[in-house]
C-alpha positions as CSV (number, residue, x, y, z in Angstrom):
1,X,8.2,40.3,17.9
2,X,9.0,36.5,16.3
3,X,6.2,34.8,15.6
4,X,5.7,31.1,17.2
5,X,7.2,27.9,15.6
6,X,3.8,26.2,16.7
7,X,1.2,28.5,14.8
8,X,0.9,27.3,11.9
9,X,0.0,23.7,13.2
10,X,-3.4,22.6,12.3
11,X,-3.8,20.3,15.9
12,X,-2.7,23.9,17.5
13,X,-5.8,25.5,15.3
14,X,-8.9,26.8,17.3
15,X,-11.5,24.4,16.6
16,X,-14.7,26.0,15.0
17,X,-16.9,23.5,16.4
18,X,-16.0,23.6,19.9
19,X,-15.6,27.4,20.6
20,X,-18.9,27.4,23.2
21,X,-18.3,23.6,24.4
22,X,-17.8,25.4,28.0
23,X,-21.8,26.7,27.8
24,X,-23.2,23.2,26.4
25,X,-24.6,20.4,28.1
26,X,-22.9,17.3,29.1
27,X,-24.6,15.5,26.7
28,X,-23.8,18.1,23.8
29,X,-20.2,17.7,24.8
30,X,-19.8,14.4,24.5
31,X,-21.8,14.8,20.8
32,X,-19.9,17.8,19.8
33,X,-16.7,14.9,20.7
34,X,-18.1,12.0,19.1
35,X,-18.9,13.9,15.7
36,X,-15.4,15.7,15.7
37,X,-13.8,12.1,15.6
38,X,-14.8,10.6,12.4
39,X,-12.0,12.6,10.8
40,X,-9.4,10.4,12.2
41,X,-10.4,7.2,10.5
42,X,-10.4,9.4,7.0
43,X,-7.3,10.6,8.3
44,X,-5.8,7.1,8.7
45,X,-7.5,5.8,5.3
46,X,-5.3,8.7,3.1
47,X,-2.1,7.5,4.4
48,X,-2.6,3.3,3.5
49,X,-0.2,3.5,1.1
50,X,2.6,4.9,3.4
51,X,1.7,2.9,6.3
52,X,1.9,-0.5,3.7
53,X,5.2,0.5,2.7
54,X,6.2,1.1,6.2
55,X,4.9,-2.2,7.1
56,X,7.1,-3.5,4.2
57,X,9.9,-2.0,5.7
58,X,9.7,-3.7,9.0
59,X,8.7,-7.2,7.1
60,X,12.0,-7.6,5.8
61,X,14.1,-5.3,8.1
62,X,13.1,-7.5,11.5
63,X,13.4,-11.0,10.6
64,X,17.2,-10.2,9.5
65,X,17.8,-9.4,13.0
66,X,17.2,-5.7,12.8
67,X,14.5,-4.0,15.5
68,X,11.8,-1.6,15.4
69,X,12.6,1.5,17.8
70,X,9.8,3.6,18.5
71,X,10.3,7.3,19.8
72,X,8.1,9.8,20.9
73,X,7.3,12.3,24.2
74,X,4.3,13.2,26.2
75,X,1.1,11.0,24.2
76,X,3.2,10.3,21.2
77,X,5.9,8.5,23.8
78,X,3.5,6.3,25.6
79,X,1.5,5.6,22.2
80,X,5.1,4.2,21.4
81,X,5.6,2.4,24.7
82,X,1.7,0.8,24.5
83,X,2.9,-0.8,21.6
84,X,6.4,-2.0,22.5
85,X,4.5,-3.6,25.5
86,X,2.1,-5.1,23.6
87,X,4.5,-6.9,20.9
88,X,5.8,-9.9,22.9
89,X,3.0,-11.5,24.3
90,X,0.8,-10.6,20.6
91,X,3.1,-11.8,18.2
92,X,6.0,-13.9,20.2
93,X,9.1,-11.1,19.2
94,X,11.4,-10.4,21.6
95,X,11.2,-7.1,24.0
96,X,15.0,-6.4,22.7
97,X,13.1,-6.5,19.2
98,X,11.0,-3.7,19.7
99,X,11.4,-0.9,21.9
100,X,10.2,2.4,22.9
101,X,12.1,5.5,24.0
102,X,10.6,8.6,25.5
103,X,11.1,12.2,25.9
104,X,12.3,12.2,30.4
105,X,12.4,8.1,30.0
106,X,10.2,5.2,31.5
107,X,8.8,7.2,34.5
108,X,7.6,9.9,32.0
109,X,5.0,7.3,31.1
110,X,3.0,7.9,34.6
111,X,4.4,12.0,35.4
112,X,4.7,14.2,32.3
113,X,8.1,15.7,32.2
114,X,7.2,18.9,30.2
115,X,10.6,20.4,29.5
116,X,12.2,16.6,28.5
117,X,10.7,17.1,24.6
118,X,12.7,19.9,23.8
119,X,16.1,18.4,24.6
120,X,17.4,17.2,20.9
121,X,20.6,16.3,21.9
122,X,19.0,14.1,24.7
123,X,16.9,12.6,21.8
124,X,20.3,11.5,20.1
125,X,22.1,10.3,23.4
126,X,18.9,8.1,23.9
127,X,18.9,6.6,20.5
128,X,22.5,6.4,20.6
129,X,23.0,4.1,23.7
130,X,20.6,1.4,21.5
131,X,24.0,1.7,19.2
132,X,21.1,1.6,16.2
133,X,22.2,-0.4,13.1
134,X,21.6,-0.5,9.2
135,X,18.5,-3.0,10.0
136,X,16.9,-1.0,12.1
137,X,13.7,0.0,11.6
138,X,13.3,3.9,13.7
139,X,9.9,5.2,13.9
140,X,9.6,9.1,15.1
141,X,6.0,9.5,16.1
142,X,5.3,13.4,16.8
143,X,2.0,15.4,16.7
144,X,3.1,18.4,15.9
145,X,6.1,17.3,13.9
146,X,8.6,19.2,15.3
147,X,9.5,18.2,18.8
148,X,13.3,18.3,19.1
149,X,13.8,15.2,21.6
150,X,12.1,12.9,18.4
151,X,14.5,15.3,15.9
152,X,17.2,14.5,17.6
153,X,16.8,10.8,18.0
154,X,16.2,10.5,14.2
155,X,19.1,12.3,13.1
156,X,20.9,9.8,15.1
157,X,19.5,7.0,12.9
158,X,19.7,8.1,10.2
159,X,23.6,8.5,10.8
160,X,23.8,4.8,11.5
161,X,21.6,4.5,8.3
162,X,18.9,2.7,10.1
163,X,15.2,2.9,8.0
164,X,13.0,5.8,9.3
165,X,9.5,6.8,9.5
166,X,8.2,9.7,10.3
167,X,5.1,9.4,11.9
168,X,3.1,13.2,12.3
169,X,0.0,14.4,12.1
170,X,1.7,17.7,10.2
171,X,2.1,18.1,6.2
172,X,5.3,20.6,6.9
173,X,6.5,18.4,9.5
174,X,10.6,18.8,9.5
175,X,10.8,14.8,9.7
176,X,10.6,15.0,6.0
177,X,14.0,15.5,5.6
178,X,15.1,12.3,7.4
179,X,12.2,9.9,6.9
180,X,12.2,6.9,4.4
181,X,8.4,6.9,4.8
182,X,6.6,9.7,6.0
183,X,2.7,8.9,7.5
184,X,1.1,12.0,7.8
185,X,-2.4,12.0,9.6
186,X,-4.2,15.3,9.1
187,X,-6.7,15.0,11.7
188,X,-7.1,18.9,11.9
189,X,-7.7,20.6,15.0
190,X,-8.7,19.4,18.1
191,X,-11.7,19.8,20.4
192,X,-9.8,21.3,23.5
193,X,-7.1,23.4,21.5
194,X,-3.7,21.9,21.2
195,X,-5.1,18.4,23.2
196,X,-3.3,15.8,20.7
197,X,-4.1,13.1,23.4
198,X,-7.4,13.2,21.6
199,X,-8.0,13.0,17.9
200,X,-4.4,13.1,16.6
201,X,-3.5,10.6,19.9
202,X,-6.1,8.3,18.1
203,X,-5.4,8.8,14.9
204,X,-1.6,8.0,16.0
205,X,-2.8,4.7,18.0
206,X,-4.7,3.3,15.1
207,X,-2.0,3.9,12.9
208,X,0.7,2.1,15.2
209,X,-1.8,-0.6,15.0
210,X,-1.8,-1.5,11.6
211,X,1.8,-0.5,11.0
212,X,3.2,-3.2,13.0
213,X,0.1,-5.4,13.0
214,X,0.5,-5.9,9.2
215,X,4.2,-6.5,9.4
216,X,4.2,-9.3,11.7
217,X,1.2,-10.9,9.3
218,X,4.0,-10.8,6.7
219,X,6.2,-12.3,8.7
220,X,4.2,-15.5,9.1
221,X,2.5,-14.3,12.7
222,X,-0.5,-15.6,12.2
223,X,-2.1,-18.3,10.5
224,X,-5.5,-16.5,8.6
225,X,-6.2,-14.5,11.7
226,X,-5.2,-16.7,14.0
227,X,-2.4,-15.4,17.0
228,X,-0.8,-18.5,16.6
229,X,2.7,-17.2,17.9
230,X,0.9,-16.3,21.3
231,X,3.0,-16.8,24.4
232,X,0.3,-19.0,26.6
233,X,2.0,-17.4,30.2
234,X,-1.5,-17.3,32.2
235,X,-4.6,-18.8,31.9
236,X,-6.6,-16.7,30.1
237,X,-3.8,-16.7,27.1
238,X,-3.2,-20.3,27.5
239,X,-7.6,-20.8,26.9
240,X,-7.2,-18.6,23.5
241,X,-4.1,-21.3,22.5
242,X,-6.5,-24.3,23.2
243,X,-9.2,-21.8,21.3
244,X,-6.9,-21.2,18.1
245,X,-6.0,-24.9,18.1
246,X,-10.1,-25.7,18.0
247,X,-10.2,-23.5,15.2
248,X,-7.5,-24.3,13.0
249,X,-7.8,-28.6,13.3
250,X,-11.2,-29.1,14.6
251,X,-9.9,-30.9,17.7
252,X,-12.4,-30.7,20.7
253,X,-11.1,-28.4,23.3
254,X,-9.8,-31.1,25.7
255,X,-7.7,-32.4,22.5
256,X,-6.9,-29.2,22.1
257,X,-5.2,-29.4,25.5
258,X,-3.4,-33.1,25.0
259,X,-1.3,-31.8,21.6
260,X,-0.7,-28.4,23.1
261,X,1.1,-30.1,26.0
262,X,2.7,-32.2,23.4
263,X,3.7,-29.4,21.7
264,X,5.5,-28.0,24.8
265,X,2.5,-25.1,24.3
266,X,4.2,-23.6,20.8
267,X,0.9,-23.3,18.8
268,X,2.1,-23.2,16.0
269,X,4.0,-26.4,16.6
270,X,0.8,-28.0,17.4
271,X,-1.2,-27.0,14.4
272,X,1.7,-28.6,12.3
273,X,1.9,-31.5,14.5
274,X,-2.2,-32.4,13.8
275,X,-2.3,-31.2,10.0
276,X,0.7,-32.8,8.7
277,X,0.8,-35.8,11.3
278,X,4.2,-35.0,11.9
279,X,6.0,-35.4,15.6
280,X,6.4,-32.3,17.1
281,X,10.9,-32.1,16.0
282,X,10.1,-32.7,12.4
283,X,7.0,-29.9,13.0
284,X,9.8,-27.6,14.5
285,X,12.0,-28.4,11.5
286,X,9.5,-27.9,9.0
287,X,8.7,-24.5,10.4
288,X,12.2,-23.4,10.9
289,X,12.6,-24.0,7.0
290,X,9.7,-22.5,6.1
291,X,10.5,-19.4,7.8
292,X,8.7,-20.3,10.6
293,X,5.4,-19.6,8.5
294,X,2.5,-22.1,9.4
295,X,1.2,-21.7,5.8
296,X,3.9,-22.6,4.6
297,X,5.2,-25.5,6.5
298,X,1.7,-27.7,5.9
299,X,2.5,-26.9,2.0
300,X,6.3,-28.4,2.2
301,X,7.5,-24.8,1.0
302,X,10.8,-23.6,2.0
């Protein structure tokens, strides 16, 4: 009889600590849960280096016009979707700029498809209608390492010799073999055997986080920590753009309102507008030459 491909996988592993959780209390459930998690943060802490150097990756690979395409199924799909979403409004980039594919597509998000992952030619076809490029940026995210549909997919990349990370939470993972960066998050095995919505779903999240996070920092998307490349399309967005303006000139909020209106609501306009006393084309000019970096604008540097 042939053993199983899935085995040897630590988030498949029978969790030591968990074996009676069916016979404990609710309260020792959710402590048995709580304790069980402060791996993933040692988990993420082991693999800075990688995630830096993926960061770097998408730091010079986007502003050239090249994308970050994130690919997954089941958690690892909608981890990747979460963040796609998330990008626009955050950082300013536009949805073509990153997206998400999935193992069964968009409606997989909401309905688990089960049998979608294990279609690796489906996984290439996906990839493959994005017509990925050298600039590209490809980022396989999968627990166990191995699932076909996310195989597939980077194969396809890495035929169009677009950048790939592999993103896994499993030292043997077969990404290895395509990845430019590999992230590897040994979270070790989970509460509820084989459940990698938990730790190596956080883990994952986290990770996603501070890959992209720290890329659009070096790509002059904030100003200190400051969103200032927010898109102010409802109130509550267009209150933290009157916020960051408060912080960064020391305007009073209703100032803060008169230049943001000036400024046609581009914060980052605005703050160059007030610091270097500058109308709001030669702020737009000085940014466009400075990269579009607030930093750098309000030092003159190209």
């Amino acid at each position: 009889m042939s053993l199983s491909k899935w085995q040897h996988l630590s988030t498949e592993a029978v969790n030591p600590a968990s074996r009676e959780i069916d016979t404990l209390a609710l309260g020792e459930i959710v402590d048995v849960m709580v304790r069980d998690h402060r791996s993933v943060l040692r988990a993420v802490e082991r693999e800075k280096a990688h995630i830096a150097k993926a960061a770097g990756m998408l730091a010079r690979s986007l502003p050239k016009g090249g994308r970050l395409i994130l690919v997954g199924a089941g958690t690892s799909g909608r981890l990747g979707f979460l963040e796609a979403a998330e990008m626009p409004p955050t950082f300013g980039v536009s949805p073509d700029t990153v997206q998400a594919l999935m193992a069964g597509g968009p409606s997989a998000i909401f309905r688990a498809k089960e049998g979608a992952e294990d279609d690796a030619v489906e996984g290439a076809r996906a990839l493959g209608r994005l017509r990925p490029k050298q600039n590209d940026v490809v980022v396989g995210i999968s627990a166990s390492g191995i699932t076909p549909f996310v195989r597939g997919a980077v194969e396809r990349a890495k035929a169009a010799r677009s950048g790939i990370v592999g993103l896994t939470c499993d030292r043997r993972s077969g990404l290895k073999k395509f990845a430019d960066v590999m992230i590897t998050l040994v979270v070790g095995p989970e509460v509820i055997t084989g459940s990698t919505r938990m730790k190596a779903g956080t883990a994952t999240k986290i990770a996603l986080n501070i890959l992209t996070t720290a890329a659009m920092i070096r790509m002059g998307k904030t100003y200190g920590n400051l969103m200032v490349d927010v898109r102010a399309s409802n109130e509550k967005l267009r209150d933290r753009a009157r916020r960051i303006i408060v912080t960064a000139t020391e305007l009073d909020y209703d100032q803060a309102d008169v230049l943001l209106a000036q400024a046609h609501w581009n914060v980052k306009a605005a703050i160059v507008m007030q610091k270097a006393e500058l109308p709001r084309a030669k702020a737009l000019a000085r940014l466009r030459a400075s990269g579009d970096s607030v930093r750098k604008a309000l030092l003159g540097r190209r």
